[in-house]
N, C-alpha and C positions, 0 to 999 in steps of 0.2 A: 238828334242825329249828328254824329260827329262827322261834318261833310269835310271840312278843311285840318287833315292829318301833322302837318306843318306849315312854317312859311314857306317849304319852295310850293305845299299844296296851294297855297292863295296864290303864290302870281302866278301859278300855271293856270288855274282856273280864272284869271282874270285874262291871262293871253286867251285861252281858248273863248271867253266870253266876246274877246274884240273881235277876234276870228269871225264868230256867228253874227254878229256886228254887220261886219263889213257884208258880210253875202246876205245880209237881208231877214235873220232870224234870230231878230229879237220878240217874235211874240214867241216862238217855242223856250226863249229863257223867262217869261213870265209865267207860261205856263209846268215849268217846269218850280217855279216860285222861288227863284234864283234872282230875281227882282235886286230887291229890298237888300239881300248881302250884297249883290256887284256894284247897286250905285253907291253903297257905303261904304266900296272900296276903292270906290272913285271911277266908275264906268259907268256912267247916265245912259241909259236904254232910250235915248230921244233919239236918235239918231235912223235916219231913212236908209233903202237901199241904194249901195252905190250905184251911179247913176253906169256903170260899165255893163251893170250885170242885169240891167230892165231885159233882155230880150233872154233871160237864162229862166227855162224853166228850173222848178223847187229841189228835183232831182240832181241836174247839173250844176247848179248855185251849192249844194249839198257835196258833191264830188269836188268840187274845188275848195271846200273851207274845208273837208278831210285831207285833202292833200297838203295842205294849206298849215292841217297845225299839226301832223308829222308822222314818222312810224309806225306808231301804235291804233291811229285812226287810219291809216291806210290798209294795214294788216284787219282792223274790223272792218274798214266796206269791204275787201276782200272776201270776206267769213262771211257776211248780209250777203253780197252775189253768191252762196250757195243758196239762202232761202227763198225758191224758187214760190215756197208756197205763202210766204208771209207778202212778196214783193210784188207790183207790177211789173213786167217788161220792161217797160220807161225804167225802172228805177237798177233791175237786175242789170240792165246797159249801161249805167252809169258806175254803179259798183265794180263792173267788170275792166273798166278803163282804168281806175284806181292802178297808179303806177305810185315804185317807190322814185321818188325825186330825192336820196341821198348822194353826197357828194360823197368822191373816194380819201381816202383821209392817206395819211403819208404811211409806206411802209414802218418807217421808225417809228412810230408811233404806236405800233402793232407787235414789235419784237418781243416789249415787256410781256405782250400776254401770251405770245407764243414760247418762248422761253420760259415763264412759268409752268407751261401745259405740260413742256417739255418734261421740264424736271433738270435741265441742261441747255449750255448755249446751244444757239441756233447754227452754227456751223460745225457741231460735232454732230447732226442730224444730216441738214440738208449740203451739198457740194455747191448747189445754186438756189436762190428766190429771187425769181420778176418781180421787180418792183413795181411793175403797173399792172394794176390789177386785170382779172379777165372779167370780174362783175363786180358790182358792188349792188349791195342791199341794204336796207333798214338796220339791220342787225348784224350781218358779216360782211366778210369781203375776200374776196377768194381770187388767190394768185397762184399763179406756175412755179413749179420746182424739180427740181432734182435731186433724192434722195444721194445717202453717200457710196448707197449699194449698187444705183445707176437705174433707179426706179424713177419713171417718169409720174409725179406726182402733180394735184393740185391741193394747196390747203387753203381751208376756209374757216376766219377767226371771227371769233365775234369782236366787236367793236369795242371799247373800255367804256365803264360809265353809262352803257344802252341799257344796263336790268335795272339801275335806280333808277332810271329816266322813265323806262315802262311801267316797273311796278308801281311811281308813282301817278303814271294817267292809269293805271288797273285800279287803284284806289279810289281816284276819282271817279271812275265811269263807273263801280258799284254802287256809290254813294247816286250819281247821276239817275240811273235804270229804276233805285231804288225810289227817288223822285219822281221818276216819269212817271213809275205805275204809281204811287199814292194819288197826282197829284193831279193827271189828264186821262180822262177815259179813250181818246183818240189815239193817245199813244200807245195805253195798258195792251190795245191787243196785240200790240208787234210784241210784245211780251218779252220786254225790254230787262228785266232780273234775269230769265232763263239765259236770252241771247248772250249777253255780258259775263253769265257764267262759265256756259258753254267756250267762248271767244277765253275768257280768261285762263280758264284749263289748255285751249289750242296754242295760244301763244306761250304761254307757261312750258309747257313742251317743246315749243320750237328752239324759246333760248336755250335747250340744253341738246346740246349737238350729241350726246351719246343715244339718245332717243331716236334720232334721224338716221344712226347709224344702224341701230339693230332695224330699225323700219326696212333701209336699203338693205340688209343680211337677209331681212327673211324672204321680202320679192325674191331675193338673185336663188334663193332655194327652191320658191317654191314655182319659176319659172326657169328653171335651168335644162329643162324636158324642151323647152326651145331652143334651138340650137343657134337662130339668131337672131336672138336679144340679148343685150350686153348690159349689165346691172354692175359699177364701177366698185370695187371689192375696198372696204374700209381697212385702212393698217389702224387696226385695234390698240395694237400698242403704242401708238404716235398720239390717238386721240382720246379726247378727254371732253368734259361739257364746253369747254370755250374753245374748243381747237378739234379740225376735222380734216384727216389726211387720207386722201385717198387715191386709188387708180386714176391716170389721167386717161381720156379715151381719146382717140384720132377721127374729128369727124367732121362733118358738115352740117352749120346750123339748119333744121327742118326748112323755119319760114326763108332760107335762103333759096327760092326757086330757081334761078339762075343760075346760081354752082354746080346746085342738083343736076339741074339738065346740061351742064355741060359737063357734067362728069358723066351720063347716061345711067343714072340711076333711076331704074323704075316705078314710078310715083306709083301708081296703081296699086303693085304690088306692096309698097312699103306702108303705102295705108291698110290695106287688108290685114296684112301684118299687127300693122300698131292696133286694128280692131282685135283681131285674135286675141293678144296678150293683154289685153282690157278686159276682154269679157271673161277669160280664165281666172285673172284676178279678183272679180268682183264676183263670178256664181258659181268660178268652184274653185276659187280658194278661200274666199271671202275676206282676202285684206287688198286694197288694191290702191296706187297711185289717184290723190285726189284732184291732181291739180296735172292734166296733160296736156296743157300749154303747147304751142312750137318752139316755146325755148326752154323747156324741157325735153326736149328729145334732142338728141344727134341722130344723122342719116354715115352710117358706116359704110365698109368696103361691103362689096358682096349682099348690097341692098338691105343690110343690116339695121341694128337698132338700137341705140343707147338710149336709155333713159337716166334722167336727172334729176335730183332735191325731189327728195324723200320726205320735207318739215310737213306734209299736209298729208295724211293720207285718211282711208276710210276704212271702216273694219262690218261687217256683217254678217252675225251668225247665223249657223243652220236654218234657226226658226226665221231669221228674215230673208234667206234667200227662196226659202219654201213661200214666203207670202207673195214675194215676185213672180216666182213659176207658178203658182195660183193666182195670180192677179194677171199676167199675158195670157192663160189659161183660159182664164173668165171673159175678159174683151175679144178675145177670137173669137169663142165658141157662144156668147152675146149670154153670157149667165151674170144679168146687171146684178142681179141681188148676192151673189157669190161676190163681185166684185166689189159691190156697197160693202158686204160684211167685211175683206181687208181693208178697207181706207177707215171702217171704222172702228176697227183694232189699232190703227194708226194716230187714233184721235185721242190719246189720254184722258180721256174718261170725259171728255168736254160732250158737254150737251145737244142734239141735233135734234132733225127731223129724218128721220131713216128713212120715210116713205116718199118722202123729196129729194131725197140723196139717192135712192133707186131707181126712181123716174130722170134724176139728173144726168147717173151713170149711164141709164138705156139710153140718152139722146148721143154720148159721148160714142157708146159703143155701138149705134147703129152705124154712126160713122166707117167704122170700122169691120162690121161682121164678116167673114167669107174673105177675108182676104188673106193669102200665104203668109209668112211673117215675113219674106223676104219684099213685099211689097207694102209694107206699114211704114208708113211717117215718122220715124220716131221725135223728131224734133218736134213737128204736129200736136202727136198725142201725147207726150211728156206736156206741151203747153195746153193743152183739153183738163188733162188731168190735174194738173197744177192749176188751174184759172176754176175747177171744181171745185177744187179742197179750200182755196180763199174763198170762193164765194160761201159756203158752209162753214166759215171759219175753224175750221181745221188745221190743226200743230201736223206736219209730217214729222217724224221722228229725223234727228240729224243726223245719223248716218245713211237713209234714203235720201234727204235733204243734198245730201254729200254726190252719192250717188248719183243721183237725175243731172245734179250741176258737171260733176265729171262725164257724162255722158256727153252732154248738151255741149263740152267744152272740146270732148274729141269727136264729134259728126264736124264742128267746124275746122278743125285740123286736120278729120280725112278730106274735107274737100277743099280744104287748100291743096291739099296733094294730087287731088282728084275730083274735080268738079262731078262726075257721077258716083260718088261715094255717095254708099249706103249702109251705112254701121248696123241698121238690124239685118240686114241681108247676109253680112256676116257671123251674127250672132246664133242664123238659124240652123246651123248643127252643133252646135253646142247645146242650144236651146230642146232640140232635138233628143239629144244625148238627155239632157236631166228630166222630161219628160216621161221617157222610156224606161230612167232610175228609178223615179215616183211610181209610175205603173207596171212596173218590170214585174215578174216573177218571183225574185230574191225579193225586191223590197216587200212585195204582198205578205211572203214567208215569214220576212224579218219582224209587219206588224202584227201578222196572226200569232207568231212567239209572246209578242209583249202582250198582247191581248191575253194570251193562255194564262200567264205567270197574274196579271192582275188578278184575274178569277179566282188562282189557287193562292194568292196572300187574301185575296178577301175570305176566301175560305177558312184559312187560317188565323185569320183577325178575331179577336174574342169576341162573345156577341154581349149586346148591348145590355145593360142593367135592364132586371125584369122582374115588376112587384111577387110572382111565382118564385123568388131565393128567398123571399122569408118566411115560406112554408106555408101562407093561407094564400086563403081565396075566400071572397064574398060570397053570396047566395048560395050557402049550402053545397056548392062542389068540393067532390074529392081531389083533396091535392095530388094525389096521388094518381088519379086517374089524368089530370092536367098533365103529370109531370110525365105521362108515357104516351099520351096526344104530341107534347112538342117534341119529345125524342122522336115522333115516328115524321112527322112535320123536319124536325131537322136531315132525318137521312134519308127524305125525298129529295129536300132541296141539296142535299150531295149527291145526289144520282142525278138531277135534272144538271148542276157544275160539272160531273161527268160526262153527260150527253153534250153538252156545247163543247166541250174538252175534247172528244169523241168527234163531232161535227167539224171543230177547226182543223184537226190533227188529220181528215177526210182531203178536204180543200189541198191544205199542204202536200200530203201526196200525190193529189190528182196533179196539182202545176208542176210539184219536181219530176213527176212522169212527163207532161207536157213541155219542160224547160230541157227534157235528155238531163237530169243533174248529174254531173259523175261521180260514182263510177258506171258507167251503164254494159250491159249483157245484152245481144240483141237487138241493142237499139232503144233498149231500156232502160230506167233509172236506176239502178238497184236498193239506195235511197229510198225514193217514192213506191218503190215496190214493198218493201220491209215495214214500211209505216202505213201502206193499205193494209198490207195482212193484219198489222197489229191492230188496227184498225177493226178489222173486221172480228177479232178475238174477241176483244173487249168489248164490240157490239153486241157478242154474243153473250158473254158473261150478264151486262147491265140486263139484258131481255130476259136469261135466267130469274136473277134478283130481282126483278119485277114479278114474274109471274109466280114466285114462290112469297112474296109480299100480297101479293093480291089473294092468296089462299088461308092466307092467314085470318085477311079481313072476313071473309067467304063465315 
């Protein structure tokens, strides 16, 4: 295994070896069998833990040597605090703290790569740029400006020198993941290759700022039916993968409560709010803001809502927002074993006990039976469910993974705003809403359609090779007699694919009678009325063709 790519791969990996050093994990570099190279690179593994960090649990002592050796480790325990399922609490709260500790680096230092992005000096662009920054990160760093048209902008560059810096600890920690699992079975199940992949592909993404751009494009689209939430509009043409120009918004930071209230802006409301525009995102849009921090949001005039950094977010298709409304579904109405069977569609084909995993779920969801959704826990039962799925060692899939944590991260940011914030209590007319979709009328219609059309391509699907096409038959029977038995065999079974044809097509117009579909006469469908009658023609026809088939038999 080729662990060490170059020289700068060895002294970074001997830095990050001292790192572990110091906080006290040096048996995870023996067990990682990183021994034997570090002390031949002159880092003897004798060494105890600092005598600073005795009163630091493993978690904590772990949080501070990621901060410790830079960026790229603080960007992955960021990524670990979504794995709600892999982690204990203890550890998810450590992750969570994970700050970037980058120093702001001098704007001059920065023109080169803005100017490049450009394609032209920087004052044939911008009239003005604040030299002191409004944030700094890991990876950019974003200041105030003034376009030349008199657009109040902010741009955010990436750093010089930060993608060879990352990519080379991306190197490392594949080669790292790829030691743990050969090398420790304790480790193997945090499933240390997947997580690093995963992480590698996230941050791979982030450094390229045109990605974070279409991520914020398609929010500001697919939430603009809100009239206040403000999603900061990207000038496309200004930006590029290392350089990101955008709308500046006029606001006041969330966790500033004091501002808030003295501007009289309505917390209550603005959290309801920021609930609303969460749950549209994630169950009926299915892309949504991963990471909704308080400093990710601005609070606007008019009790408004800016949202912020777009580099994280979450995608979930159809089929997984269906296994969510089937799985709130299942815990309400206490169908453990409905509930077992999505978690263990969730489990990538990993091996269980099913009959303990539904006995597990029924303790979870007795917790729960009979209660409204607007009176459900969800922080609670997101940690019910999550403390399941570890105990059963169970992978959630990462974008659920995503999911639970972006929740978990805005119930704590409604009730900074409002100590009685209740994020499912908001979520239950939306919830409402897709419930009604799934058993609606239309949707019934929609799958009796798909159901129909399967029937009639299997109908038309060729049938199967049959020792009868090469003209014998064993024991003295006539081929010939075979051969007008399966014909009559076959256009039974087209009359009984007719009769379910017949049957579906029954259904569908008794509910479009039922749903009024328009156009209606009366008070009637005229739809659901046109497809009973046909209905009832063709009932008649097949009863014919039966009874003139059965005189034949006679």
């Amino acid at each position: 295994m080729n662990l060490l790519h170059t020289g700068q791969d060895l002294r970074r990996l001997n830095e990050l070896a001292a790192i572990l050093l110091k906080y006290g994990f040096a048996d995870m570099l023996r067990r990682l069998g990183l021994a034997p190279m570090i002390e031949h690179a002159g880092r003897l593994l004798r060494s105890g833990l600092d005598p600073r960090f005795l009163h630091m649990g493993s978690a904590e002592r772990l949080r501070h040597a990621m901060e410790e050796m830079g960026p790229t480790f603080v960007k992955l325990g960021q990524v670990l605090a979504t794995r709600v399922d892999l982690f204990s609490p203890e550890w998810i709260e450590q992750f969570e703290r994970l700050q970037d500790r980058a120093r702001p680096v001098s704007f001059a230092s920065l023109t080169a790569t803005v100017e490049a992005a450009l394609g032209r000096p920087l004052d044939q662009v911008f009239a003005s740029v604040d030299e002191h920054p409004l944030g700094v990160a890991s990876i950019g760093q974003v200041h105030a400006a003034v376009t030349r048209s008199g657009d109040r902008v902010v741009i955010k560059v990436r750093k010089p020198g930060i993608e060879a810096k990352i990519q080379s600890d991306l190197r490392l920690l594949d080669q790292l993941a790829k030691l743990a699992s050969d090398n420790s079975q304790e480790l193997r199940r945090y499933r240390p290759v997947e997580l690093v992949r995963e992480f590698h592909r996230s941050l791979t993404r982030e450094l390229d700022f045109t990605i974070e751009a279409r991520n914020a494009e398609r929010i500001r689209q697919s939430v603009k039916s809100l009239r206040w939430v403000m999603i900061p509009k990207v000038h496309t043409r200004l930006s590029s993968a290392t350089l990101q120009v955008q709308q500046r918004l006029n606001g006041t930071p969330a966790r500033d409560l004091a501002r808030l209230d003295a501007l009289g802006v309505d917390r209550p409301l603005v959290a309801r709010r920021g609930a609303m525009v969460a749950w549209k995102m994630a169950l009926e849009d299915g892309f949504f803001h991963a990471d909704p921090h308080p400093g990710n949001v601005l609070i606007l005039s008019n009790n408004r809502i800016g949202l912020l950094d777009f580099g994280m977010v979450g995608k979930l298709t159809d089929g997984r927002r269906e296994q969510i409304v089937q799985l709130v579904r299942a815990i309400i109405t206490r169908e453990s074993e409905h509930a077992a069977a999505v978690l263990t569609g969730w489990s990538d084909g990993q091996p269980l006990n099913f009959d303990q995993l539904v006995a597990d779920v029924e303790d979870v969801v007795s917790r729960y039976y009979g209660l409204p959704l607007a009176e459900l826990d969800l922080p609670a039962l997101l940690g019910d469910i999550t403390a399941l799925i570890r105990n059963h060692g169970l992978i959630l899939p990462s974008d659920i993974a995503l999911l639970i944590k972006a929740l978990i991260t805005l119930e704590g940011f409604g009730r900074l705003l409002n100590p009685r914030f209740d994020l499912i209590r908001e979520a239950e007319p939306l919830m409402h809403r897709l419930l009604r979709q799934r058993y609606g009328p239309k949707r019934l219609v929609r799958s009796l359609g798909l159901r129909a059309l399967d029937v009639v391509d299997r109908l038309y699907a060729p049938p199967p090779p049959s020792p009868l096409a090469s003209g014998r038959a064993d024991g003295g029977v006539d081929p010939r007699h075979l051969e007008r038995l399966v014909s009559r065999l076959e256009r039974g079974q087209y009359r009984q694919i007719q009769t379910l044809l017949v049957c579906a097509s029954m259904i569908t117009g008794a509910l479009m009678l039922a749903g009024r579909v328009p156009p209606t006469i009366w008070d009637l469908s005229v739809p659901g009325v046109l497809v009973l009658l046909a209905c009832g023609l063709w009932s008649t026809w097949l009863l014919w063709i039966a009874r003139r088939h059965l005189r034949e038999w006679e």
